[in-house]
C-alpha positions as a LaTeX table, in Angstrom:
\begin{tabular}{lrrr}
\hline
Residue & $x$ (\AA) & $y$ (\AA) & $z$ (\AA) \\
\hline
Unk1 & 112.52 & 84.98 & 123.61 \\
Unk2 & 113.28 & 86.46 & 120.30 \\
Unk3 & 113.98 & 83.47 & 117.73 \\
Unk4 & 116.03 & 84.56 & 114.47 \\
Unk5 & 114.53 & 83.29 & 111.25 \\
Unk6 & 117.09 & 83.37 & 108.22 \\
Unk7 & 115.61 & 83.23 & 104.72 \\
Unk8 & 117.72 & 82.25 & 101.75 \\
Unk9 & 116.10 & 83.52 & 98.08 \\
Unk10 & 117.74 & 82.46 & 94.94 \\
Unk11 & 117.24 & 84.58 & 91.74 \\
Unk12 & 118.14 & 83.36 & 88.42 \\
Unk13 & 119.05 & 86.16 & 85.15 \\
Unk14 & 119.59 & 85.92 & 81.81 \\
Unk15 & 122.65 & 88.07 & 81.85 \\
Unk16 & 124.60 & 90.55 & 83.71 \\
Unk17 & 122.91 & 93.40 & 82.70 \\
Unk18 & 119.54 & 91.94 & 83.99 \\
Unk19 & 121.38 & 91.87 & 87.63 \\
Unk20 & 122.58 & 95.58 & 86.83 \\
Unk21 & 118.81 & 96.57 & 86.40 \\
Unk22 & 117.51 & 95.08 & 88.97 \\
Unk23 & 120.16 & 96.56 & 90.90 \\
Unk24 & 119.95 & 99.80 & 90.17 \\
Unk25 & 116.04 & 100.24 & 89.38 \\
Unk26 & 114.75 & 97.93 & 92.01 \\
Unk27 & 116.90 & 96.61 & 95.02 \\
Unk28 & 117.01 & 100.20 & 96.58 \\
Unk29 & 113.16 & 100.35 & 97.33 \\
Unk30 & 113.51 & 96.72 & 98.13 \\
Unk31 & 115.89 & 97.39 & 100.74 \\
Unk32 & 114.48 & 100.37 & 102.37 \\
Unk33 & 110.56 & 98.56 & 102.96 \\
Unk34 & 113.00 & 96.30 & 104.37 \\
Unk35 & 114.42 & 99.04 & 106.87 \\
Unk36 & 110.89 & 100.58 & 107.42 \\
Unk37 & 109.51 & 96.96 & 108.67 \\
Unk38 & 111.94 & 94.95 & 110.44 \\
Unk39 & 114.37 & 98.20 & 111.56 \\
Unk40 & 117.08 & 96.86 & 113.94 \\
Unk41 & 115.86 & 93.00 & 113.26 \\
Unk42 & 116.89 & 93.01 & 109.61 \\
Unk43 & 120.77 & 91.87 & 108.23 \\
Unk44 & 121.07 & 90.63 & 105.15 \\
Unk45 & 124.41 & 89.97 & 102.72 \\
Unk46 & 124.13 & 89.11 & 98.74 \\
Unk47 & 125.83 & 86.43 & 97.09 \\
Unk48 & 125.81 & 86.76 & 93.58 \\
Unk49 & 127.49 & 83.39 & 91.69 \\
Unk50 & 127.99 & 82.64 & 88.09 \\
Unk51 & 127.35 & 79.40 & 86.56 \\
Unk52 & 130.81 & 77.89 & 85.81 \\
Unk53 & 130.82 & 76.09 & 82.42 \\
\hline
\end{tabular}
């Protein structure tokens, strides 16, 4: 029996830009080892929240 394991990671930036960066320079690789070791057994979604002042 296959069990499914959900993992929840919290990042905290400095600023928007910071989450740009990271978006553009580093998710991408991120995302495809991802792909390359968990294939068909990997979903994931992205919340990304603002602190409310």
């Amino acid at each position: 029996m296959a069990y499914k394991v959900n993992w929840s990671i919290r990042y905290q930036l400095d600023n928007r830009e910071s989450l740009e960066s990271y978006q553009k320079n580093h998710a991408p690789a991120l995302i495809q080892e991802g792909i390359d070791k968990f294939g068909q057994y990997l979903t994931s979604n992205r919340r990304i929240m603002e602190r409310a002042i």
